[in-house]
DRENPA-3360 file (N, C-alpha, C; in nm, 2 decimals, always signed):
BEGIN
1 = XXXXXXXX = -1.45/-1.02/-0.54/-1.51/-0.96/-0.42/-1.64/-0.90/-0.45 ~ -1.77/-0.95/-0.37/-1.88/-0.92/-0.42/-1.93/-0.77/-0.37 ~ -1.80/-0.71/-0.28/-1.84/-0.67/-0.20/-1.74/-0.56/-0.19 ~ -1.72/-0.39/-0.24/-1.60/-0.39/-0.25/-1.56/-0.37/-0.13 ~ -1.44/-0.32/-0.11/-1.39/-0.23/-0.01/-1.39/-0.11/+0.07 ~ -1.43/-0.03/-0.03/-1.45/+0.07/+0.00/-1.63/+0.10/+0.02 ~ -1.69/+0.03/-0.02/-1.84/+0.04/+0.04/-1.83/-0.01/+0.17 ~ -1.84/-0.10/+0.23/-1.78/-0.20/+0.35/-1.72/-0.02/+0.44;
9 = XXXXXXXX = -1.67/-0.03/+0.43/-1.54/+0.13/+0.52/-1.67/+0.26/+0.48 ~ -1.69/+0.29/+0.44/-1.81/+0.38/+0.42/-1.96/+0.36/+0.52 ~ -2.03/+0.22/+0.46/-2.12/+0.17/+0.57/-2.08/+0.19/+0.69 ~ -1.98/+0.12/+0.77/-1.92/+0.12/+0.89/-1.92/+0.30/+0.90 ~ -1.87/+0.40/+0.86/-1.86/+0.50/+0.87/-2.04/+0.55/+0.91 ~ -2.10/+0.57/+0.80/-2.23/+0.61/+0.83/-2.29/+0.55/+0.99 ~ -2.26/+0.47/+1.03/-2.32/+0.41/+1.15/-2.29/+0.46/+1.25 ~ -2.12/+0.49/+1.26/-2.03/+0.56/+1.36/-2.06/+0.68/+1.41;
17 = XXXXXXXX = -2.05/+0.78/+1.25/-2.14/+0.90/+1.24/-2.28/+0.92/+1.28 ~ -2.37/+0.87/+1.23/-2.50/+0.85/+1.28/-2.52/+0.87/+1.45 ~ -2.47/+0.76/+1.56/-2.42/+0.73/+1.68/-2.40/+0.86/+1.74 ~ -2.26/+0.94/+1.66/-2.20/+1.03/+1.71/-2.27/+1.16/+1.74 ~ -2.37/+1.15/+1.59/-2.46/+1.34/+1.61/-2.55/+1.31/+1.72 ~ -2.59/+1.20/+1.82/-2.69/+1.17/+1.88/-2.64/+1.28/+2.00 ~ -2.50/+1.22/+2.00/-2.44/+1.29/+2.17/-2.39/+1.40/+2.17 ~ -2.31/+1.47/+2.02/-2.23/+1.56/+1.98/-2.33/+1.64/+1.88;
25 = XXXXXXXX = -2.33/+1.80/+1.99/-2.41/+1.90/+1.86/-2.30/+1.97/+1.75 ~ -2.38/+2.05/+1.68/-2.27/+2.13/+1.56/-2.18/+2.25/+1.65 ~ -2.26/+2.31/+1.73/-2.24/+2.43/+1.80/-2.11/+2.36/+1.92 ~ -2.12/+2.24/+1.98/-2.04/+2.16/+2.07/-1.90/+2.15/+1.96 ~ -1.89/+2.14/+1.87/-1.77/+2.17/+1.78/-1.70/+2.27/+1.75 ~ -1.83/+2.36/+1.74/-1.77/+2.50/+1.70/-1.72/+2.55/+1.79 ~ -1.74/+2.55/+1.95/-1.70/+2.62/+2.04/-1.56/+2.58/+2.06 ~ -1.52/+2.41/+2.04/-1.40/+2.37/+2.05/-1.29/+2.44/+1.92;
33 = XXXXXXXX = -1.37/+2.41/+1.81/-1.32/+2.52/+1.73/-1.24/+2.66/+1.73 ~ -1.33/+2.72/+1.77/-1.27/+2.86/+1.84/-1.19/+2.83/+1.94 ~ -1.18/+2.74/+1.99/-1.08/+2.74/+2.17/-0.96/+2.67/+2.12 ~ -0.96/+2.61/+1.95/-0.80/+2.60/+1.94/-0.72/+2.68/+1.82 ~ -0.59/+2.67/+1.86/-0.54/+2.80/+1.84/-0.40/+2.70/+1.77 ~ -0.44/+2.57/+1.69/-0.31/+2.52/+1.67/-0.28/+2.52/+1.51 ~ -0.40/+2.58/+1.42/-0.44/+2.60/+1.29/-0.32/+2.64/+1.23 ~ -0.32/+2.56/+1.08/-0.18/+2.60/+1.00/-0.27/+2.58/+0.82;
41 = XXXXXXXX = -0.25/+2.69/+0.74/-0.32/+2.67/+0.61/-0.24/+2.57/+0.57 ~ -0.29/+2.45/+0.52/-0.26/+2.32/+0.43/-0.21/+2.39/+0.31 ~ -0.29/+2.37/+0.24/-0.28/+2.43/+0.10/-0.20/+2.56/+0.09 ~ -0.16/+2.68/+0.16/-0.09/+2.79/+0.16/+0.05/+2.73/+0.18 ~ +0.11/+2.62/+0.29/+0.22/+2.54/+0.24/+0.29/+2.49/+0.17 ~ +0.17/+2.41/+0.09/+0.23/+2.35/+0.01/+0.24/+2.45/-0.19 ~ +0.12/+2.52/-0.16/+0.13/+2.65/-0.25/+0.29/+2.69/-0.24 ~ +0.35/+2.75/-0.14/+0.50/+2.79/-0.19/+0.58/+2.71/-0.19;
49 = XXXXXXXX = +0.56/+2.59/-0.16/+0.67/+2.54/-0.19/+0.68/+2.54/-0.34 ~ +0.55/+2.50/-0.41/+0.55/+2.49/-0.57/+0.58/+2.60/-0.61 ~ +0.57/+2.72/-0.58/+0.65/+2.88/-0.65/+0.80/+2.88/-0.59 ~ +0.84/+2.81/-0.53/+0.98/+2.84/-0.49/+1.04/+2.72/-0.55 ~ +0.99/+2.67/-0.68/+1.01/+2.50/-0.72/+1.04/+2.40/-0.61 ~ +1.00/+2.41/-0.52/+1.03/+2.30/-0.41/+0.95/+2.14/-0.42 ~ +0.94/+2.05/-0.37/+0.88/+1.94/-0.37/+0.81/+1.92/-0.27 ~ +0.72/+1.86/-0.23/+0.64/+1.86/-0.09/+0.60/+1.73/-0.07;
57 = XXXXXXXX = +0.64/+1.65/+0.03/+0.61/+1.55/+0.11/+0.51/+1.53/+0.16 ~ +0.40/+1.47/+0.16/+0.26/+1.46/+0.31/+0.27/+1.32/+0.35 ~ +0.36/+1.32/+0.50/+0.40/+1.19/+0.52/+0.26/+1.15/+0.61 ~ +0.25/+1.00/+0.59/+0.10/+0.96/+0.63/+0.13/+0.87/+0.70 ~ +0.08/+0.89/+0.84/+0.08/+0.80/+0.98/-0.03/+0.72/+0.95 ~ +0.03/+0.60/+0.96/-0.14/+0.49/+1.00/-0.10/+0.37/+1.07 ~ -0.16/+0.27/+1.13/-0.10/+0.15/+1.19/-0.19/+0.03/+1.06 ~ -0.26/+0.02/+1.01/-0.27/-0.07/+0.92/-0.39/+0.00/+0.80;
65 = XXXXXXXX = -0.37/-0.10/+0.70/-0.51/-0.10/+0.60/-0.53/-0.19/+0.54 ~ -0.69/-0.19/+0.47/-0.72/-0.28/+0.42/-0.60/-0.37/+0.29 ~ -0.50/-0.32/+0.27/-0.43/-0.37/+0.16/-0.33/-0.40/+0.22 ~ -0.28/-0.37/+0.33/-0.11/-0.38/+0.41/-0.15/-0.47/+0.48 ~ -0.26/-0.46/+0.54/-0.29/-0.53/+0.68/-0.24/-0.45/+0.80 ~ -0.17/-0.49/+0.92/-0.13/-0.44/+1.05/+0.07/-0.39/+0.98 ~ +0.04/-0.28/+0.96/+0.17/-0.20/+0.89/+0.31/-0.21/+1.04 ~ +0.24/-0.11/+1.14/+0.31/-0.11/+1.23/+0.24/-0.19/+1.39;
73 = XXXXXXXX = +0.29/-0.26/+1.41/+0.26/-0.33/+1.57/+0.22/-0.25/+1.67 ~ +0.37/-0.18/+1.74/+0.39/-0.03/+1.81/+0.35/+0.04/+1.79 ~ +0.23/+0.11/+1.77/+0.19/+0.23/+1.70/+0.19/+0.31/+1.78 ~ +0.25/+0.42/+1.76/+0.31/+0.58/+1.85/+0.26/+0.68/+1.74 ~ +0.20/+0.69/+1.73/+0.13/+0.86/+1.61/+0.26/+0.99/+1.61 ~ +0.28/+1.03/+1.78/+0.35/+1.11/+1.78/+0.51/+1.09/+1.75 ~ +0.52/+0.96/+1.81/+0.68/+0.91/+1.78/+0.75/+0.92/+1.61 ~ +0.61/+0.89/+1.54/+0.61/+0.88/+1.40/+0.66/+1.03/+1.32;
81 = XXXXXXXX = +0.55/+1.10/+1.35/+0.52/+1.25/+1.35/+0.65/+1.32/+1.36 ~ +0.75/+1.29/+1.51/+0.86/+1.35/+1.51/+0.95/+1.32/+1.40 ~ +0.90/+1.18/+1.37/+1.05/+1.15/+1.33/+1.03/+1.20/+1.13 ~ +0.92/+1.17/+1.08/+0.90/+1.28/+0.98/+0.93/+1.43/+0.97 ~ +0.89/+1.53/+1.09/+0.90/+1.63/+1.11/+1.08/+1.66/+1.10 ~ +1.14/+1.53/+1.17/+1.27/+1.59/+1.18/+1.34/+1.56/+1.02 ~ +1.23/+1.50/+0.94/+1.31/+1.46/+0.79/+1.21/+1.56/+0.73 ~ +1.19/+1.67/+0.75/+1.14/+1.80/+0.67/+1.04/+1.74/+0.61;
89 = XXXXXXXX = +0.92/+1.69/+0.62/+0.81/+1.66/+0.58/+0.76/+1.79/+0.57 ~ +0.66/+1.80/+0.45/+0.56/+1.94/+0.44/+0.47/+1.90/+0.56 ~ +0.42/+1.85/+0.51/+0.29/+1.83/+0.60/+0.24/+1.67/+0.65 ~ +0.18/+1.63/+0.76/+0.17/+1.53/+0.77/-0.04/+1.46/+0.75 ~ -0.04/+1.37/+0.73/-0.17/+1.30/+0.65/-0.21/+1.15/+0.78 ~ -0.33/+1.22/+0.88/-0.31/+1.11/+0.98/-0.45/+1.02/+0.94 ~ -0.43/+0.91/+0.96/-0.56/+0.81/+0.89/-0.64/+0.79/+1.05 ~ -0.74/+0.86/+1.02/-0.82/+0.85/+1.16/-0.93/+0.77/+1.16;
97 = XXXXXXXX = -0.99/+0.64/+1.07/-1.06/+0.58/+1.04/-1.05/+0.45/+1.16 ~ -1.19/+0.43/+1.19/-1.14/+0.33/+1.30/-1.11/+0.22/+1.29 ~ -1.21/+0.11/+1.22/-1.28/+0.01/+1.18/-1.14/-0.07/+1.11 ~ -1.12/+0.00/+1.01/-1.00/-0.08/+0.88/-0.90/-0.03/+0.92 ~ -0.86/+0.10/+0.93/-0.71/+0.16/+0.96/-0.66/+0.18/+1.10 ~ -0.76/+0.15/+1.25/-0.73/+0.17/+1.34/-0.69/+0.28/+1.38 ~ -0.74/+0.37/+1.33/-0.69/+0.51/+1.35/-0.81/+0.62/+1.48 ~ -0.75/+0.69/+1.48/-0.84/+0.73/+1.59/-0.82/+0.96/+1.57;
105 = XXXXXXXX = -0.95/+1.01/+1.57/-0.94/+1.12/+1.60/-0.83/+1.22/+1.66 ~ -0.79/+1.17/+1.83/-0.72/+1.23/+1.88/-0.57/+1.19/+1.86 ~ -0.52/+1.14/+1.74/-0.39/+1.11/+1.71/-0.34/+1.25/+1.65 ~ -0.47/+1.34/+1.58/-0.45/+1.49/+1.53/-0.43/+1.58/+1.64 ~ -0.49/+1.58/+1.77/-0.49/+1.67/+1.83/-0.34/+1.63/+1.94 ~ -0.30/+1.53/+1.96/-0.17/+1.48/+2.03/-0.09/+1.53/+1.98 ~ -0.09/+1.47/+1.80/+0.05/+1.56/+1.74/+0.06/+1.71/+1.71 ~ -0.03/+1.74/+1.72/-0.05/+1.91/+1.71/-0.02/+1.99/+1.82;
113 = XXXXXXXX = -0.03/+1.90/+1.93/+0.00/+1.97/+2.11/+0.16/+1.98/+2.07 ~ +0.25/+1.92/+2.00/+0.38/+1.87/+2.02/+0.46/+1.92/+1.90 ~ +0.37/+1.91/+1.74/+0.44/+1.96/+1.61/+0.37/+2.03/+1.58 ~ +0.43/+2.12/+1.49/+0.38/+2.24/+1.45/+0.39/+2.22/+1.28 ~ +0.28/+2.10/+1.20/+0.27/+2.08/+1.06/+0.14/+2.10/+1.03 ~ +0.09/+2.16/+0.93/-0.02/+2.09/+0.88/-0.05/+1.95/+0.82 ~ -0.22/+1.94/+0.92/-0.24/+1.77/+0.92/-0.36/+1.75/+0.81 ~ -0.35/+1.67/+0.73/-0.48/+1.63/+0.71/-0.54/+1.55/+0.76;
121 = XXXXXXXX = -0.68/+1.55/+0.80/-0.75/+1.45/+0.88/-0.79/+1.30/+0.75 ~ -0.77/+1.20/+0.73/-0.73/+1.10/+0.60/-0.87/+1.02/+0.64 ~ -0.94/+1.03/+0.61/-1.10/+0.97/+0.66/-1.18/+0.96/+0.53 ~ -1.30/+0.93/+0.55/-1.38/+0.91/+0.49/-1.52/+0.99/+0.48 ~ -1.50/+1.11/+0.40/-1.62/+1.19/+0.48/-1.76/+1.18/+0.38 ~ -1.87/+1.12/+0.45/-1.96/+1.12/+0.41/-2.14/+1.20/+0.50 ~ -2.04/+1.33/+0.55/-2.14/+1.36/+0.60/-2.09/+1.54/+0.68 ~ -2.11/+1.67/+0.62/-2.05/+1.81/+0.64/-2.05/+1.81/+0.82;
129 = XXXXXXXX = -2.13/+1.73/+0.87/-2.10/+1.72/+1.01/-1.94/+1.65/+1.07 ~ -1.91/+1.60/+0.99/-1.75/+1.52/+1.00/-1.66/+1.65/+0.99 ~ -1.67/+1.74/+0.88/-1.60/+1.83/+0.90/-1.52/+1.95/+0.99 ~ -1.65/+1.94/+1.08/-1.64/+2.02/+1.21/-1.60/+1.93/+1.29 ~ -1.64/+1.82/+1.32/-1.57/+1.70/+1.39/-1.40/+1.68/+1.39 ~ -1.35/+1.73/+1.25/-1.22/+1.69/+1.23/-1.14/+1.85/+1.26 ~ -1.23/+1.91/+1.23/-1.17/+2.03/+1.25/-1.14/+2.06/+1.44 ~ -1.21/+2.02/+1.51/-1.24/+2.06/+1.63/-1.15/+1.96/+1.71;
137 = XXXXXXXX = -1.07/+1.88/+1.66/-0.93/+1.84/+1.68/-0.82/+1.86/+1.64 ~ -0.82/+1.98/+1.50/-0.72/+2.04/+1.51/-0.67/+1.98/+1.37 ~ -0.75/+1.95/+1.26/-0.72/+1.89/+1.15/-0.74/+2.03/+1.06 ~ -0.61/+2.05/+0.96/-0.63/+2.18/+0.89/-0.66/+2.10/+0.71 ~ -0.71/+2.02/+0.68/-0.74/+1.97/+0.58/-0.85/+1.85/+0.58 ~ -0.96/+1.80/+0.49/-0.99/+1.71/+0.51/-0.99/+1.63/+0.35 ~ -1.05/+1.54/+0.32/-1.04/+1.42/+0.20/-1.18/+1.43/+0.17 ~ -1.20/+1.47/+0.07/-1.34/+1.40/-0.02/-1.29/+1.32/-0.13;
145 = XXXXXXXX = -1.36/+1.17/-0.13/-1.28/+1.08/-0.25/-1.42/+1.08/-0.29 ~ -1.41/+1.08/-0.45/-1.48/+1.11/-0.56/-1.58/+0.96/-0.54 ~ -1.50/+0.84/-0.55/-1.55/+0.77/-0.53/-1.62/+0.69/-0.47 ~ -1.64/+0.78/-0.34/-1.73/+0.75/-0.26/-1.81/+0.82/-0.20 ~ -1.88/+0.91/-0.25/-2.01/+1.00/-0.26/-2.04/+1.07/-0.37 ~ -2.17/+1.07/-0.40/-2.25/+1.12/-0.51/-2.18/+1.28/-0.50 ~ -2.26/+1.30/-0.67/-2.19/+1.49/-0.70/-2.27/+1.54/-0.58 ~ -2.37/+1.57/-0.53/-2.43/+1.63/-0.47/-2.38/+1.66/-0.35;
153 = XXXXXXXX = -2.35/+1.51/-0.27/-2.29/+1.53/-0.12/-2.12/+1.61/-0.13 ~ -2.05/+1.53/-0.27/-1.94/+1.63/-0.30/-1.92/+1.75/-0.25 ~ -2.06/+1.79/-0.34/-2.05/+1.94/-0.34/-2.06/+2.02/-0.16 ~ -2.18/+1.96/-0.13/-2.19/+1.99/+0.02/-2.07/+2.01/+0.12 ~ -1.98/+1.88/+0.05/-1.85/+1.85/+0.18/-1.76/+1.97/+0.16 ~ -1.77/+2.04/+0.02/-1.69/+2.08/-0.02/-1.71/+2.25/+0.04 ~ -1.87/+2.27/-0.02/-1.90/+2.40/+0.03/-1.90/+2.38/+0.16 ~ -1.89/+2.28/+0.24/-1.87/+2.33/+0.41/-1.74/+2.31/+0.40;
161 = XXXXXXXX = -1.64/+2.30/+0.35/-1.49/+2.28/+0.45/-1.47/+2.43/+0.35 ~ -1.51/+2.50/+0.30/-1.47/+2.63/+0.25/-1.48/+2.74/+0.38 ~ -1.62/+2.67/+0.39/-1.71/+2.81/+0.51/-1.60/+2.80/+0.66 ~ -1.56/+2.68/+0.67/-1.52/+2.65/+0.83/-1.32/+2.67/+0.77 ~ -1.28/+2.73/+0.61/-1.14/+2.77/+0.64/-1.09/+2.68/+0.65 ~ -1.10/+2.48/+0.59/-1.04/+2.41/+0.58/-1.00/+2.35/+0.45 ~ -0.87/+2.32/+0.40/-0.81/+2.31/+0.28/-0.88/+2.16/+0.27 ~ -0.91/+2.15/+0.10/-0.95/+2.03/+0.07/-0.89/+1.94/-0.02;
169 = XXXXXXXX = -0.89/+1.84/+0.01/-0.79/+1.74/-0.13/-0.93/+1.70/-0.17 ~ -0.97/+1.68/-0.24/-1.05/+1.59/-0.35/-0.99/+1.48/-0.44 ~ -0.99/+1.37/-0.39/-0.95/+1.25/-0.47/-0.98/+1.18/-0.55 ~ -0.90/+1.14/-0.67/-0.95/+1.08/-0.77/-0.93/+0.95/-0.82 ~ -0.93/+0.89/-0.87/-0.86/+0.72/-0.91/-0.87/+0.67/-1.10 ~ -1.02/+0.75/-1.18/-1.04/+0.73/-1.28/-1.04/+0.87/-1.38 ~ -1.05/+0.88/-1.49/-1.06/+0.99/-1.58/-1.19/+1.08/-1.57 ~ -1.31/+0.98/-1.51/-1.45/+1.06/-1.50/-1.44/+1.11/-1.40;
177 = XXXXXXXX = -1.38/+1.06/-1.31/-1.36/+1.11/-1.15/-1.28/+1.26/-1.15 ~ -1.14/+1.24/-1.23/-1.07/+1.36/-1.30/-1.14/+1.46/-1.29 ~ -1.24/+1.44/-1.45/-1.34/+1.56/-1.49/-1.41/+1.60/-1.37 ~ -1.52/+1.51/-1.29/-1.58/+1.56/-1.22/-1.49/+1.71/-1.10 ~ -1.35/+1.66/-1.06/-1.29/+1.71/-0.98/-1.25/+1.87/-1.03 ~ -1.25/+1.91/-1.11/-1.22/+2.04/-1.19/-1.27/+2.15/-1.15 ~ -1.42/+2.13/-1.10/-1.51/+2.21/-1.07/-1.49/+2.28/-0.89 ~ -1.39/+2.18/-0.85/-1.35/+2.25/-0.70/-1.26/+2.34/-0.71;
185 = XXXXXXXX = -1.24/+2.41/-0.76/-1.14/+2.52/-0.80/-1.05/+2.59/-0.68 ~ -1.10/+2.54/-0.58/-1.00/+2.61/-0.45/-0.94/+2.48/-0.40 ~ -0.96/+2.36/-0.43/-0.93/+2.25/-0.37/-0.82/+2.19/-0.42 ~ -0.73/+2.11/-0.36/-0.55/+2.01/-0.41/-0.65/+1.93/-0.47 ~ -0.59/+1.84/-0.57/-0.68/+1.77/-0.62/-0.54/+1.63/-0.59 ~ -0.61/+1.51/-0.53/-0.48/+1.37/-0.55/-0.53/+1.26/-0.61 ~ -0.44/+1.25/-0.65/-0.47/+1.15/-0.81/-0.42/+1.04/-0.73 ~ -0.48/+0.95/-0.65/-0.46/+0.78/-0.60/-0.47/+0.71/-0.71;
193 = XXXXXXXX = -0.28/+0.63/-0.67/-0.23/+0.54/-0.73/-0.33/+0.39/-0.72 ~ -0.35/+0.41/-0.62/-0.44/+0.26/-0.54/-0.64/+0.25/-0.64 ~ -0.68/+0.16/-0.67/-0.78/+0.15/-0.62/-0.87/+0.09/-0.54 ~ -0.96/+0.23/-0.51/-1.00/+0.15/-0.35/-1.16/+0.05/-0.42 ~ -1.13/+0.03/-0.46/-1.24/-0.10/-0.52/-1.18/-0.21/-0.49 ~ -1.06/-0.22/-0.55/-1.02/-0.38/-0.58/-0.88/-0.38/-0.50 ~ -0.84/-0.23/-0.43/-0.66/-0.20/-0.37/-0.58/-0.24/-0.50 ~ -0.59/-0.25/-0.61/-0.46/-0.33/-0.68/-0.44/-0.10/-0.70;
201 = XXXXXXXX = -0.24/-0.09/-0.72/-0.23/+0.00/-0.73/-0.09/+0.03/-0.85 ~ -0.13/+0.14/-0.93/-0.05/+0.13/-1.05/-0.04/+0.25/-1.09 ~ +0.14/+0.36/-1.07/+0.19/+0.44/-1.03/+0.12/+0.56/-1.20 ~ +0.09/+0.40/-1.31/+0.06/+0.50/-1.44/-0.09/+0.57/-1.45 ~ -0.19/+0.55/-1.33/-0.28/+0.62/-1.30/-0.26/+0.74/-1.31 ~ -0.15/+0.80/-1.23/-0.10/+0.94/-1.21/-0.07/+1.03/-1.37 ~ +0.01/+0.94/-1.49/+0.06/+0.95/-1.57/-0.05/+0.96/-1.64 ~ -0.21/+0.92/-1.60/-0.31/+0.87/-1.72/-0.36/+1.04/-1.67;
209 = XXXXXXXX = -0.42/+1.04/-1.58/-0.48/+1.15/-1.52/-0.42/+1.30/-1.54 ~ -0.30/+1.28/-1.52/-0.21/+1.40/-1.55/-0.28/+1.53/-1.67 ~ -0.29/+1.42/-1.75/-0.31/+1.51/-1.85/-0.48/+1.57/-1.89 ~ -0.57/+1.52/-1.81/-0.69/+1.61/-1.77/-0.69/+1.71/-1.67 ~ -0.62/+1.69/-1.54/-0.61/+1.80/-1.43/-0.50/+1.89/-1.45 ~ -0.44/+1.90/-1.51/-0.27/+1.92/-1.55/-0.31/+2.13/-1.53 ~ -0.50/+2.17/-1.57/-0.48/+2.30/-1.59/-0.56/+2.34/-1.47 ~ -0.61/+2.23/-1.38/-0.66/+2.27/-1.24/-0.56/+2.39/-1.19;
217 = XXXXXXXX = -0.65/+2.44/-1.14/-0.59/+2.57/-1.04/-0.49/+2.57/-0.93 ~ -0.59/+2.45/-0.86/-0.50/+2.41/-0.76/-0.34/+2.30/-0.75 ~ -0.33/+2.26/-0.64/-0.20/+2.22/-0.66/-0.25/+2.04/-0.68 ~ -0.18/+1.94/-0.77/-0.18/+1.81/-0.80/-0.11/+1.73/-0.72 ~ -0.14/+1.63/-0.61/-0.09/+1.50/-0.59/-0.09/+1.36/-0.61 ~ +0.03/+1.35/-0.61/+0.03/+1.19/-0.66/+0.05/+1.09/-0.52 ~ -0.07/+1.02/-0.51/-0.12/+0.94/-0.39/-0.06/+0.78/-0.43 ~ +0.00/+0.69/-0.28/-0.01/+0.55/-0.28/+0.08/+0.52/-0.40;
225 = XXXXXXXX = +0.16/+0.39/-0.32/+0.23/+0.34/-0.44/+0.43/+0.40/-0.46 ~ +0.39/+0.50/-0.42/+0.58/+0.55/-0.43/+0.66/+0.48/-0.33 ~ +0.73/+0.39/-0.40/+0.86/+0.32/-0.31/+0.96/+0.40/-0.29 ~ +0.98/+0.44/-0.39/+1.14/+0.48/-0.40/+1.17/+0.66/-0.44 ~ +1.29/+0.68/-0.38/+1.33/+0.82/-0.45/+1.29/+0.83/-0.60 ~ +1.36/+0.71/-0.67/+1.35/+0.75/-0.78/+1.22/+0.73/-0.89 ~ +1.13/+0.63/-0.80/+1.02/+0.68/-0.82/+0.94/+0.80/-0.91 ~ +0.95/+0.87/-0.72/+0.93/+0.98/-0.69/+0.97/+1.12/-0.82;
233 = XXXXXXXX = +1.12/+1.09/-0.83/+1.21/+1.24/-0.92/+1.12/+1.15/-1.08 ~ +1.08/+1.04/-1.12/+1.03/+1.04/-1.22/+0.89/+1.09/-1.28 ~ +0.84/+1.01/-1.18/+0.70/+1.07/-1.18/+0.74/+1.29/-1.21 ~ +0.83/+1.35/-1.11/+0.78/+1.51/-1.12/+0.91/+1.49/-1.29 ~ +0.97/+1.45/-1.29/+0.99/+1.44/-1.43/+0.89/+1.43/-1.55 ~ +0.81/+1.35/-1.56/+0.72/+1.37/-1.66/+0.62/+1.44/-1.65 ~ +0.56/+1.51/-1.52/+0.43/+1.55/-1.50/+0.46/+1.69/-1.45 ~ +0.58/+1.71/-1.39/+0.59/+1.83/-1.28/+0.51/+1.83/-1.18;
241 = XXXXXXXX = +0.45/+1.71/-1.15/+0.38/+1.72/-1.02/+0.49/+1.70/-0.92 ~ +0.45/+1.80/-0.78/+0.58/+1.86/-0.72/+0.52/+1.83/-0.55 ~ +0.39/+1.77/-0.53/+0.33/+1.67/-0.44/+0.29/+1.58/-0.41 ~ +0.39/+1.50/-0.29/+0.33/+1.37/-0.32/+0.28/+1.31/-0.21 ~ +0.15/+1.24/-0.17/+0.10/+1.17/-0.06/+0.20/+1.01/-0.07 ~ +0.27/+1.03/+0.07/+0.34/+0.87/+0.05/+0.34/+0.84/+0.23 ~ +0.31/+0.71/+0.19/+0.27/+0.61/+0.35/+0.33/+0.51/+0.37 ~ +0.31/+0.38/+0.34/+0.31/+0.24/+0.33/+0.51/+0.26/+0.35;
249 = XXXXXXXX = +0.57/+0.30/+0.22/+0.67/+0.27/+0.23/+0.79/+0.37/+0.31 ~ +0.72/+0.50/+0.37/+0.76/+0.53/+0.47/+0.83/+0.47/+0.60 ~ +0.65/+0.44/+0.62/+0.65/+0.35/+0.76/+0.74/+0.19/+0.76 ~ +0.73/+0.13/+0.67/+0.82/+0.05/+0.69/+0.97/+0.05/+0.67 ~ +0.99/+0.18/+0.68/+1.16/+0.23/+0.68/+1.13/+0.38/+0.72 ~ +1.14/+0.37/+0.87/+1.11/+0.48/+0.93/+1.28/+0.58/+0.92 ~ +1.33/+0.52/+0.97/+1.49/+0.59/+1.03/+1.57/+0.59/+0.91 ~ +1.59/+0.51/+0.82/+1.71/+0.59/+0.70/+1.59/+0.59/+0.56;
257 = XXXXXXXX = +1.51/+0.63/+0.57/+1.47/+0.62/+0.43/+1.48/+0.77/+0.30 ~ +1.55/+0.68/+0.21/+1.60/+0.73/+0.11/+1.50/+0.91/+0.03 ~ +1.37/+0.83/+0.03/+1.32/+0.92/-0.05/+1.30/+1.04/+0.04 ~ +1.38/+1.09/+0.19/+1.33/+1.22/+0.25/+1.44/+1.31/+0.17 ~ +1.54/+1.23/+0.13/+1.67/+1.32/+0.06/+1.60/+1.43/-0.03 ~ +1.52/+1.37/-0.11/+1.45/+1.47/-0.19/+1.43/+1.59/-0.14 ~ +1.37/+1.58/-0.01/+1.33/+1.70/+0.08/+1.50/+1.80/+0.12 ~ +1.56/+1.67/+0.12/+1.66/+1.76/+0.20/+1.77/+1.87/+0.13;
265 = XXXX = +1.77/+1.82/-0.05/+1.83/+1.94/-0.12/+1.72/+2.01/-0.21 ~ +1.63/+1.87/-0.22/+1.49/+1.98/-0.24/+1.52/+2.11/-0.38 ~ +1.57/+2.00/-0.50/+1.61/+2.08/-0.60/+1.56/+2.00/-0.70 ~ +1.44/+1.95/-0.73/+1.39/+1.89/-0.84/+1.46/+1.90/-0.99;
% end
């Protein structure tokens, strides 16, 4: 691939964005900002659950991606949402990317009219103007992946989703990416199973990584890739990592799937 993937989903982003500040000011955000009242701390949820040893789920709505292709046909955001919510999900993770994941902004603010979880907005942020964008639909988290913006813009995404009171994952995929992530000290840090270069995804990333973020502050996720319960109880077996971003194999076993059990005696 001469070309990866995740450059390709980024470009398209910059253009989208670009477009968007033409019509939409910062202050046009902020006011919607203030006028919603559906805010839930990300990170302060899933914080107790890890003091009360609990396990935490961030189940992730999307109708396709670059690696799955078209996941779900029917795509209902909120139909989804419920039906996680009623299998005790921590928090839910909505992919609002247009272009590759078909996802759309107002899937955050539908399910927030209706559930009462914290969302993360699952995008691609390459620009502190996005932040207030995602926030002003009602998204209580957003994603900075390491590997796709310089330290600098990092830093920027980072120091604005502090100022605007939104919890941050910072994503990683490599050991240098790791190190660099250390330095966000208020932020979840998620160790993706996947690479978004090439999508091939290999659950021993988490296992590799572990042991450089292991004394981060914040709380550790293990991203992409979990099929199974037991998986899942291995992985917090060897790492004690006690969060996990899981999608793909949700969605294609919506109604009995095995790994919510976890949630439901929720005794690691």
């Amino acid at each position: 691939m001469s070309e990866n993937t995740l450059k390709k989903i980024i470009d398209k982003k910059i253009g989208r964005i670009n477009k968007l500040k033409k019509i939409i000011t910062i202050e046009d955000l902020k006011k919607k900002i203030a006028e919603n009242k559906s805010y839930i701390n990300f990170k302060e949820k899933i914080e107790k659950n890890i003091q009360s040893n609990k396990i935490s789920i961030i189940a992730e709505i999307k109708k396709a991606s670059p690696s799955a292709g078209i996941i779900i046909n029917e795509y209902d955001p909120l139909k989804i949402a419920e039906i996680y919510n009623s299998n005790d999900a921590t928090c839910l993770s909505v992919l609002t990317e247009e272009d590759f994941f078909f996802g759309d902004l107002k899937h955050i603010s539908q399910i927030k009219s209706k559930i009462k979880l914290p969302i993360l907005c699952k995008d691609f942020f390459i620009d502190p103007f996005q932040i207030h964008l995602a926030k002003s639909f009602g998204a209580d988290a957003i994603l900075i992946i390491i590997a796709g913006v310089n330290d600098k813009l990092a830093d920027q995404l980072y120091e604005e989703a502090i100022k605007l009171n939104i919890s941050v994952i910072v994503e990683v995929h490599t050991e240098e990416e790791a190190k660099k992530a250390l330095r966000f000290n208020q932020a979840l840090i998620g160790i993706n199973n996947r690479n978004l270069k090439t999508l091939k995804t290999e659950i021993s990333t988490t296992y590799e990584l572990h042991d450089v973020l292991k004394n981060h502050a914040g709380p550790l996720i293990s991203e992409s890739g979990i099929k199974t319960k037991e998986e899942l109880l291995e992985i917090h077996e060897k790492t004690k990592i006690k969060t996990y971003l899981i999608g793909e194999s949700l969605l294609k076993n919506l109604d009995k799937n095995s790994i919510f059990s976890v949630l439901k005696s929720n005794k690691p």
